[in-house]
C-alpha positions as CSV (number, residue, x, y, z in Angstrom):
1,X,-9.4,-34.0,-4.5
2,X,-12.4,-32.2,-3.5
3,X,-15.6,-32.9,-5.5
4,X,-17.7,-30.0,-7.2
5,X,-20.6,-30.8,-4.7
6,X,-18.1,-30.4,-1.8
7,X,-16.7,-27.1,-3.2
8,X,-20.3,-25.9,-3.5
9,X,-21.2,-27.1,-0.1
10,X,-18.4,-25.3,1.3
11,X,-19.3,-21.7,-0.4
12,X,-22.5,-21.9,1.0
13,X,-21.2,-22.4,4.7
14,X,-19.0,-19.6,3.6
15,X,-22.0,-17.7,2.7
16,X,-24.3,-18.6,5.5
17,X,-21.4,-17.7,8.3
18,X,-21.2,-14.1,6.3
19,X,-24.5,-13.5,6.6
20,X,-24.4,-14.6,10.4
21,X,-21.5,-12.0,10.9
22,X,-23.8,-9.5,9.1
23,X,-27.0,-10.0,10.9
24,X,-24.5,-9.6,14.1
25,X,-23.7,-6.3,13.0
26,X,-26.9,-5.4,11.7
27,X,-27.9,-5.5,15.3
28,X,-25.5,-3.4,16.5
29,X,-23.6,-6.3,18.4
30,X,-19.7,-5.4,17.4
31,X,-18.0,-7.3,20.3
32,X,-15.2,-9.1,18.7
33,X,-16.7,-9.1,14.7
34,X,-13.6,-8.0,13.4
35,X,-11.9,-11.0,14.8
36,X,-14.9,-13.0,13.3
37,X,-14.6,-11.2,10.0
38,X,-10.7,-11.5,9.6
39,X,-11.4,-15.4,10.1
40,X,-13.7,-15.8,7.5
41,X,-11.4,-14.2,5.2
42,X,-9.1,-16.8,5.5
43,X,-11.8,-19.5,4.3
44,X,-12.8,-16.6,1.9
45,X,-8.9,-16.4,0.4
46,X,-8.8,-20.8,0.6
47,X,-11.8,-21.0,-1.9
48,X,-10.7,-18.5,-4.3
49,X,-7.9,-21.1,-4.2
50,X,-9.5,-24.1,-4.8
51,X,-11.8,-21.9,-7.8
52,X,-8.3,-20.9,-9.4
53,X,-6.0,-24.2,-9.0
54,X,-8.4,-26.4,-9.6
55,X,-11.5,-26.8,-12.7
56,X,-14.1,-26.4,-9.5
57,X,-16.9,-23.6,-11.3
58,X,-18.5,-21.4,-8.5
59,X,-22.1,-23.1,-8.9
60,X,-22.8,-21.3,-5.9
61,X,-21.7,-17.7,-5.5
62,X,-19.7,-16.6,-3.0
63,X,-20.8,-13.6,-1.1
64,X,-18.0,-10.7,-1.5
65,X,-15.9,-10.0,1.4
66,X,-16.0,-6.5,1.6
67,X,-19.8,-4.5,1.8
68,X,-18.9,-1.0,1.8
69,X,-21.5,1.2,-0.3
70,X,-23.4,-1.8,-1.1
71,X,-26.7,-1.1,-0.1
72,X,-28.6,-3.1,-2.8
73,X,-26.3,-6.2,-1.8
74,X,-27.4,-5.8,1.5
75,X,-31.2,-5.4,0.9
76,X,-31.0,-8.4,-1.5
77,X,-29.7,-10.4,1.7
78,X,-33.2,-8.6,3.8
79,X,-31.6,-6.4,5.8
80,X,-34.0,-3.0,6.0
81,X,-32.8,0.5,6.6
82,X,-31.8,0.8,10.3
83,X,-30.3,-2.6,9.5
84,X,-28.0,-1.4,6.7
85,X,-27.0,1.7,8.8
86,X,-26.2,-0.6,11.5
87,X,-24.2,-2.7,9.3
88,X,-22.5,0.7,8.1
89,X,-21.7,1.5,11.8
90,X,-19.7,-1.3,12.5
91,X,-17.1,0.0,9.8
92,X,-16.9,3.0,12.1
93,X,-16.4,0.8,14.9
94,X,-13.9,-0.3,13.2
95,X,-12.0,2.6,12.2
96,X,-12.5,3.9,16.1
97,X,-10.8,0.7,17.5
98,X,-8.5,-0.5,15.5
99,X,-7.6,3.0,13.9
100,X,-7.6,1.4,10.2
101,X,-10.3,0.8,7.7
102,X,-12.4,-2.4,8.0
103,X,-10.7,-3.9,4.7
104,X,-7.2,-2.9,6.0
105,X,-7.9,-5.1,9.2
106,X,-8.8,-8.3,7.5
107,X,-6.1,-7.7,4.6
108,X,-3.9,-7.7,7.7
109,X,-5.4,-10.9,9.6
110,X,-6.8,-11.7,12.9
111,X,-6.1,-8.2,15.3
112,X,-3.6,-9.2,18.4
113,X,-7.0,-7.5,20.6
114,X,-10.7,-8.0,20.7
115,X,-12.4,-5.0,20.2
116,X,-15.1,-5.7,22.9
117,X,-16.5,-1.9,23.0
118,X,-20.1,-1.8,21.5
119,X,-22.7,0.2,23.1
120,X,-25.3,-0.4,20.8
């Protein structure tokens, strides 16, 4: 059985991975995120598991999955302006390549091709 400390050491990994994925966007650097993204909503999906079969408390909050209209989230994490629009330019991306919504892709798992298009 996994420990409490374990459960909370694994939500921050979680956490710290999103926020790597973010900053990756928040650059402008696309190339294969939503790959990256649909991943982490696997481990996303297995803690909500362990916080709902198990008495593990989230002690440490995992970061939602989604980020759409949350510019206050967003600042709270540091990003600045150009940042957030950035951020917000990647669900575009997203919608260009893969011809679905950002939270359509990951609901659907990892995409068959890397969307390796970025010109930012």
């Amino acid at each position: 059985m996994i420990s409490q400390e374990d459960f909370n050491r694994f939500v921050e990994n979680y956490n710290t991975d999103y926020f790597y994925l973010l900053t990756r966007a928040s650059t402008g650097s696309y190339d294969c995120l939503i790959t990256s993204f649909a991943v982490l909503k696997d481990l996303y999906d297995l803690i909500l598991t362990l916080h709902d079969t198990t008495h593990l408390e989230f002690q440490v909050v995992a970061h939602p999955l989604t980020f759409r209209g949350s510019d206050a989230f967003l600042s709270s994490l540091g990003f600045n302006a150009q940042q957030i629009e950035l951020i917000y330019g990647f669900l575009s991306h997203v919608k260009y390549t893969q011809g679905k919504e950002f939270e359509q892709c990951i609901e659907d798992g990892v995409p068959s091709r890397c969307a390796a298009t970025s010109s930012h």
